[in-house]
C-alpha positions as CSV (number, residue, x, y, z in Angstrom):
1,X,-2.2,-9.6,20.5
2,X,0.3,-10.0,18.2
3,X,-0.8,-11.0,14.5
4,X,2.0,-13.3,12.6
5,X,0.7,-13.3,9.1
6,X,4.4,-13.5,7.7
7,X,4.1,-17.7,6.5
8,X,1.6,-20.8,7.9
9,X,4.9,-22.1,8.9
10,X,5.0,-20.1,12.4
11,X,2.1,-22.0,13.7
12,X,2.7,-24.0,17.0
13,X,1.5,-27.8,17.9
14,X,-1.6,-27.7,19.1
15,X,-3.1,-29.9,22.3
16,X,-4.1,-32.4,21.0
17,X,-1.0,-32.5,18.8
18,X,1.1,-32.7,21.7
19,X,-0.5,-35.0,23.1
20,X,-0.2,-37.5,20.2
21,X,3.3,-36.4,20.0
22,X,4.0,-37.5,24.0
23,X,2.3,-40.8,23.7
24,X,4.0,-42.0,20.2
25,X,5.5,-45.0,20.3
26,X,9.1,-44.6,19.0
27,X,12.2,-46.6,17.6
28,X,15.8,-45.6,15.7
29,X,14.4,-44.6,12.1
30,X,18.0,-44.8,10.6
31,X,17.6,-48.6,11.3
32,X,13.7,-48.0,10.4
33,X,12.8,-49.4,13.5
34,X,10.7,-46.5,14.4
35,X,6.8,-47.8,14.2
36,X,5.2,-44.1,14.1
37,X,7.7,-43.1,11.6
38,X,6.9,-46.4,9.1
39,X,3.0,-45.9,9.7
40,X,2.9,-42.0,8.4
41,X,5.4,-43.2,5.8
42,X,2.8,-45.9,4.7
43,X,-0.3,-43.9,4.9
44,X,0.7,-41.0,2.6
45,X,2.4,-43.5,0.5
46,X,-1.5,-45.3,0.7
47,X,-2.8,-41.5,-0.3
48,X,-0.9,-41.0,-3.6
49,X,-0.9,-45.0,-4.6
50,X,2.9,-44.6,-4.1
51,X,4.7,-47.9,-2.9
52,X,7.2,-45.6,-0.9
53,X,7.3,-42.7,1.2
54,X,10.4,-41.3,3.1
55,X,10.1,-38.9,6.0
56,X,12.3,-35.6,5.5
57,X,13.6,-33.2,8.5
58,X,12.3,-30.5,5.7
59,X,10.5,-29.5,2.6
60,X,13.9,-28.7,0.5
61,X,15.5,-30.8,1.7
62,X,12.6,-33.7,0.5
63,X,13.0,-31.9,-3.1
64,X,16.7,-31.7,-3.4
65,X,16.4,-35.4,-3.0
66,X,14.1,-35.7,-5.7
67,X,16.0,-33.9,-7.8
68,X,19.1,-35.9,-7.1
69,X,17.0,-39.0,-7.8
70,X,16.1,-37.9,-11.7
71,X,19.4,-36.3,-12.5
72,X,22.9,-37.1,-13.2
73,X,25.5,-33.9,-12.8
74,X,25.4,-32.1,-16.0
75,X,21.6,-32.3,-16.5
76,X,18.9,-29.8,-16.4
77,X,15.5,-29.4,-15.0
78,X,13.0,-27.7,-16.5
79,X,10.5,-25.7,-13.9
80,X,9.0,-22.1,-13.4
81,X,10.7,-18.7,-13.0
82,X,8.8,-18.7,-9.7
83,X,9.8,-22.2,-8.7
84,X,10.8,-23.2,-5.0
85,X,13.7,-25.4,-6.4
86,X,15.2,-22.3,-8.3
87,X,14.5,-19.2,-5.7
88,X,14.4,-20.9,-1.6
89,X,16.8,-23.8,-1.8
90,X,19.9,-22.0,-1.5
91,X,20.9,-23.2,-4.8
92,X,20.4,-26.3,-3.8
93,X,20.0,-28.1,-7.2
94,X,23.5,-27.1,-8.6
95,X,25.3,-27.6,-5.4
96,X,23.8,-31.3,-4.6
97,X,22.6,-32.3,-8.1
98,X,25.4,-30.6,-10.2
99,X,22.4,-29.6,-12.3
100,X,21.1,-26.5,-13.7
101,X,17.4,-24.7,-14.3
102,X,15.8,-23.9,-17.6
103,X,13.1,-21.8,-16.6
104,X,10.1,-20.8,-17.8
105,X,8.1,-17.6,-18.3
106,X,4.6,-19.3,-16.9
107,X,1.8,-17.4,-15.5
108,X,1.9,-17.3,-11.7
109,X,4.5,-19.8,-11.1
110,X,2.0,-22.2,-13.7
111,X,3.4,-22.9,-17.4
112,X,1.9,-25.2,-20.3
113,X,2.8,-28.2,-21.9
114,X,3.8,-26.3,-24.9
115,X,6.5,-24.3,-23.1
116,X,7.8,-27.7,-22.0
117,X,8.3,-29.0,-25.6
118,X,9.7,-25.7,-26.1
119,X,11.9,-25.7,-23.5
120,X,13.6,-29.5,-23.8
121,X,17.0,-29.5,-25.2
122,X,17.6,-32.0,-28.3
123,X,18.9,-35.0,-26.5
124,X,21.4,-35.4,-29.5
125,X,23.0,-32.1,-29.6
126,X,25.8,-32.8,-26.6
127,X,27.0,-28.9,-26.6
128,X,23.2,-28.1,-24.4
129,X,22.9,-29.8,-21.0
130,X,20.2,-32.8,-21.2
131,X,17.0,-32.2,-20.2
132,X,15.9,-34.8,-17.5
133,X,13.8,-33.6,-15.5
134,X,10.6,-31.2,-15.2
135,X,9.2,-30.2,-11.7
136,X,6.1,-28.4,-11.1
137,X,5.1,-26.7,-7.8
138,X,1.3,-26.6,-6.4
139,X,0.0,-24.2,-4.7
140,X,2.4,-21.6,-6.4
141,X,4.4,-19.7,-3.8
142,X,5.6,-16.6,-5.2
143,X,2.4,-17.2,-7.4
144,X,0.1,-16.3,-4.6
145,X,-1.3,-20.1,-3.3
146,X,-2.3,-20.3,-7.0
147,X,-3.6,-23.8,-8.1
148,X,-2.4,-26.0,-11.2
149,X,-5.2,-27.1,-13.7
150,X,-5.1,-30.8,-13.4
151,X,-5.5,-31.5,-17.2
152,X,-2.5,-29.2,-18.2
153,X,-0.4,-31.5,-15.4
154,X,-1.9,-34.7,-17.3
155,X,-0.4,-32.7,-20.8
156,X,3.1,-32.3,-19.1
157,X,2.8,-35.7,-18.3
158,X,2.5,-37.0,-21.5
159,X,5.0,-34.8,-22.7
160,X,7.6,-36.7,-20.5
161,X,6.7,-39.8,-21.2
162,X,7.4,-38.7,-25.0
163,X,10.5,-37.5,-24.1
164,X,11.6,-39.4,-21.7
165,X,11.9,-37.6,-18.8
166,X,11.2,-37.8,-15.1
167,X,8.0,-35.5,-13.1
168,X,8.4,-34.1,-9.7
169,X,5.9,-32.2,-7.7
170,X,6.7,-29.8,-5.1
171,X,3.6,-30.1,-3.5
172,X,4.6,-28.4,0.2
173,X,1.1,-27.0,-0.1
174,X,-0.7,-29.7,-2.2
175,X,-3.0,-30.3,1.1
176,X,-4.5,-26.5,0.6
177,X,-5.0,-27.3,-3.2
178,X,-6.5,-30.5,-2.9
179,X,-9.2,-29.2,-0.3
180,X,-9.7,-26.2,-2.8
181,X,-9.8,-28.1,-6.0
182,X,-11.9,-31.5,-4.7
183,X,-9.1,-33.4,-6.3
184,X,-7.3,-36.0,-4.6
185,X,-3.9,-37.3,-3.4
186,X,-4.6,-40.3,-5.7
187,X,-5.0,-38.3,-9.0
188,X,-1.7,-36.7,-8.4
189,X,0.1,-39.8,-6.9
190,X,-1.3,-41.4,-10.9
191,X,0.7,-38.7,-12.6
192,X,4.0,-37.9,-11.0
193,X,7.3,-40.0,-10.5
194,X,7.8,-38.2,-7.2
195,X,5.9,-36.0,-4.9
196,X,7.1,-33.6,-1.7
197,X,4.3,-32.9,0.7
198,X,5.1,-30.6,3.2
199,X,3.5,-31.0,7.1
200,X,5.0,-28.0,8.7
201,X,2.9,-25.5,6.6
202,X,-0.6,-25.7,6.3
203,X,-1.0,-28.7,9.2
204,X,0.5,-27.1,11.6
205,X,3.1,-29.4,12.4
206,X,6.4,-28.3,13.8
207,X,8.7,-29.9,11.1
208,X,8.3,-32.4,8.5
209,X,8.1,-33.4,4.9
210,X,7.4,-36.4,3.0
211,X,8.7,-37.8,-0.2
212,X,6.9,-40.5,-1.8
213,X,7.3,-42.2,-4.9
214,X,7.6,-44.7,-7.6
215,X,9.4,-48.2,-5.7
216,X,12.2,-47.8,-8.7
217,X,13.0,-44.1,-8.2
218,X,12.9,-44.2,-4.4
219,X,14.8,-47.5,-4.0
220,X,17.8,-44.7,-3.7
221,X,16.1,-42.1,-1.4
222,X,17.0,-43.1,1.9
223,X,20.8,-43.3,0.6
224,X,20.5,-39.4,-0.3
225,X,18.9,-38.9,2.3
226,X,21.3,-39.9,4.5
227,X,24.0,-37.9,2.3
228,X,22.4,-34.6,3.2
229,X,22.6,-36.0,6.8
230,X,18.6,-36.4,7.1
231,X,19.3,-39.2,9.0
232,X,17.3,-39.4,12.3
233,X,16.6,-41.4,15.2
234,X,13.6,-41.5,17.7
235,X,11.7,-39.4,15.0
236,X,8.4,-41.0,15.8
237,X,7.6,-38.2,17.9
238,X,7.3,-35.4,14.8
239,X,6.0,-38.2,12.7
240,X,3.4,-38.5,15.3
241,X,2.7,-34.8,14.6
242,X,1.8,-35.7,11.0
243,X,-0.6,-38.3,11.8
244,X,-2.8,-35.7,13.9
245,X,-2.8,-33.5,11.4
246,X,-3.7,-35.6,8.7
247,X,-7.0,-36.6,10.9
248,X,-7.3,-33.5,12.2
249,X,-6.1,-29.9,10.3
250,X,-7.0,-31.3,6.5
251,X,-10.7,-29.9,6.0
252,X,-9.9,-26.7,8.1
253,X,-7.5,-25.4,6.0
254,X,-10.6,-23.9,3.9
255,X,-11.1,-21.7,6.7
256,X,-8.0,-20.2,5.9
257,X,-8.7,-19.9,2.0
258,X,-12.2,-17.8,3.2
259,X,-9.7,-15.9,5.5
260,X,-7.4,-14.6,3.0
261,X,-10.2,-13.9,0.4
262,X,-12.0,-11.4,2.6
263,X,-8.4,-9.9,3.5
264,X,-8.4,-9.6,-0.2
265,X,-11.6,-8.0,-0.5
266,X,-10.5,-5.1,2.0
267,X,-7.2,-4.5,0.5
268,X,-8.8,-4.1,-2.8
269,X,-10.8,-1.2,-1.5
270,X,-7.8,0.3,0.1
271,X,-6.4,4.1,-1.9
272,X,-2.9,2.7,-1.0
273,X,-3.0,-0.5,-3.1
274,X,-2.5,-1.1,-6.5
275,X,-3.0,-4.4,-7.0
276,X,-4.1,-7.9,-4.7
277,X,-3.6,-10.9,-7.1
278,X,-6.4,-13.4,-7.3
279,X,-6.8,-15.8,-4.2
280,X,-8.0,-19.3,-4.4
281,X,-5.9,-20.5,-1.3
282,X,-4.1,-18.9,1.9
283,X,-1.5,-16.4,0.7
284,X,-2.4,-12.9,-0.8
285,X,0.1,-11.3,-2.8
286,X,-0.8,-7.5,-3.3
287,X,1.3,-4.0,-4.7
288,X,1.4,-1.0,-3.1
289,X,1.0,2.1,-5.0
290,X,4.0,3.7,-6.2
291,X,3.7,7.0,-3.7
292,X,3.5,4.7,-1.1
293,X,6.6,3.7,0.9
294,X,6.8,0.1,1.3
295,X,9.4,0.3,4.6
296,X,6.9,2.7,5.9
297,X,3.7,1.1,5.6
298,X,5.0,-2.6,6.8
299,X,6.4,-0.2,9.5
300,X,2.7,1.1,10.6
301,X,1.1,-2.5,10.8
302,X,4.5,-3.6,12.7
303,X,2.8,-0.6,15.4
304,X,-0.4,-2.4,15.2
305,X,1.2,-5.8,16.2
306,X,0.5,-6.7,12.8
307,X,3.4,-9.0,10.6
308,X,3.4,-9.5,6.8
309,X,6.8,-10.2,4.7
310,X,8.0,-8.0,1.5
311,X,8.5,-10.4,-1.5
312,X,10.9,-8.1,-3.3
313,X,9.6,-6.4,-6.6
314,X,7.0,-4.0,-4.5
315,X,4.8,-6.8,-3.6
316,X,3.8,-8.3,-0.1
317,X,2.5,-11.5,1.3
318,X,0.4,-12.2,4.1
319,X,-0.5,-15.8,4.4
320,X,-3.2,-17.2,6.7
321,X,-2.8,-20.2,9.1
322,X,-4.2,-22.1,11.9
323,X,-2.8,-20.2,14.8
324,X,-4.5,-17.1,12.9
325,X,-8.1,-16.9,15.0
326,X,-11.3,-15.3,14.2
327,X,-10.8,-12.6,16.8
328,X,-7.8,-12.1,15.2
329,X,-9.1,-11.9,11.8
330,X,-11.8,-9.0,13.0
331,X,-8.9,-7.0,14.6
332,X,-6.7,-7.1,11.3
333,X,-9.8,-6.4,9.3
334,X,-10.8,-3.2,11.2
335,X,-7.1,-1.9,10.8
336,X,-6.9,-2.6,7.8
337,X,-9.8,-0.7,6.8
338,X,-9.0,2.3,9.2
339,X,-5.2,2.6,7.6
């Protein structure tokens, strides 16, 4: 039995997923012909309130578009130390967007609406790039699965309306903080310009992201799209993925969050960690002790058939997902405790 705990994006379709995915009726989406395609597009447009949705071959590639949407080259965008646009897109943002990142020291890949203020350039001063953007990511990735507090996204909100500037959400786990919050798709569709959702993590499909939007900002989307060469044809049969899981691998996902909060309890308890960061979804990030060699102890649960992923810094990740089964869970659990 081999335990993949390294991301939720290693999880394969499941029956009835494939079977939705063989019986989709399909078309040529770059002509938008595709029927499958243009009914997941509508209902997660229908979710947010959004008048658009576009369906992206990935999650970056869903933001970079976003990004290339609010921004002219020169500009900057204002988002977290920790942020998915500044640290997994291959710098992505400078080399499509020509923009760059003001960053910001939040707490857990979370920041305020004061450090926004702080943080925009004086739209006058022409020797500073100008601030057009600020892009928020929830759940937090490198923040371990941590979840935004909706009324400081409402501040930020009214921060760039005062200023003028446009709100992206990079929600690739949104689903896992919506089923952990009780919020819903609307309240965040209200608030942002533009919003990624990601179906390849958390529901289990096998590729996927959607982009969905204001009808202004997203008149241009399928143009950049197609620049990146997102372009695709009989795609009904992944978007057919998404549709399962939306029915289907929503509501579950809080057996994951319970998963990765009793891993946390047992790591706590463990001599060789010093530290597991608090878990309100499905990743744990936790520090080993400094006597303890990290190569060595990923090593050891490598023997054990066991996979988690060093983040850099001394800290791992272990993230739980829908191929991860209770009979797994017991057997990572006993080793775990028996290190």
């Amino acid at each position: 039995m081999i335990i993949d705990l390294r991301s939720d994006t290693i999880t394969k379709p499941t029956k009835g997923m494939l079977d939705a995915m063989l019986s989709a009726k399909v078309g040529d989406d770059v002509y938008k012909e595709d029927p499958t395609v243009n009914a997941l597009e509508e209902r997660i447009a229908k979710m947010f309130g959004k008048k658009s949705a576009l369906f992206f071959p990935t999650g970056s590639m869903a933001n970079q578009a976003a990004i290339k949407l609010h921004t002219n080259p020169g500009e900057q965008v204002i988002c977290d130390k920790y942020a998915h646009i500044y640290n997994y897109e291959g710098g992505g943002a400078s080399f499509n967007s020509g923009v760059s990142c003001k960053l910001i020291d939040g707490h857990r890949g979370m920041f305020a609406a004061k450090q926004v203020v702080e943080s925009i350039n004086p739209p006058d001063f022409y020797h500073s790039p100008l601030t057009s953007l600020v892009a928020v990511e929830n759940t937090t990735n490198k923040g371990g699965g941590a979840c935004w507090d909706f009324e400081e996204i409402k501040k930020i909100r009214t921060v760039c309306d005062d200023h003028d500037l446009g709100y992206h959400l990079d929600g690739a786990r949104l689903w896992n903080a919506l089923v952990n919050t009780n919020e819903t798709a609307l309240q965040f569709g209200e608030v942002f310009d533009t919003i990624s959702v990601c179906l390849s993590k958390g529901l289990g499909c096998p590729i996927g992201s959607v982009l969905v939007g204001d009808e202004d900002i997203m008149k241009g989307a399928i143009r950049i799209r197609k620049i990146f060469g997102g372009g695709m044809r009989q795609v009904g049969y992944l978007a057919a993925a998404g549709l399962y899981a939306l029915d289907h691998h929503i509501d579950r996902l809080k057996q994951d969050h319970n998963k990765a909060k009793e891993i946390g309890e047992v790591l706590r308890s463990l001599a060789q960690i010093k530290t597991v960061e608090p878990i309100e979804t499905n990743i744990i990030i936790f520090e080993l002790n400094a006597d303890v060699n990290e190569t060595a102890f990923l090593q050891n649960l490598a023997k054990n058939n066991i996979h988690i992923i060093g983040m850099g810094g001394g800290k791992l990740r272990i993230v739980t997902h829908l191929d991860y089964t209770d009979t797994m869970h017991e057997k990572l659990l006993s080793i775990l405790t028996n290190l």
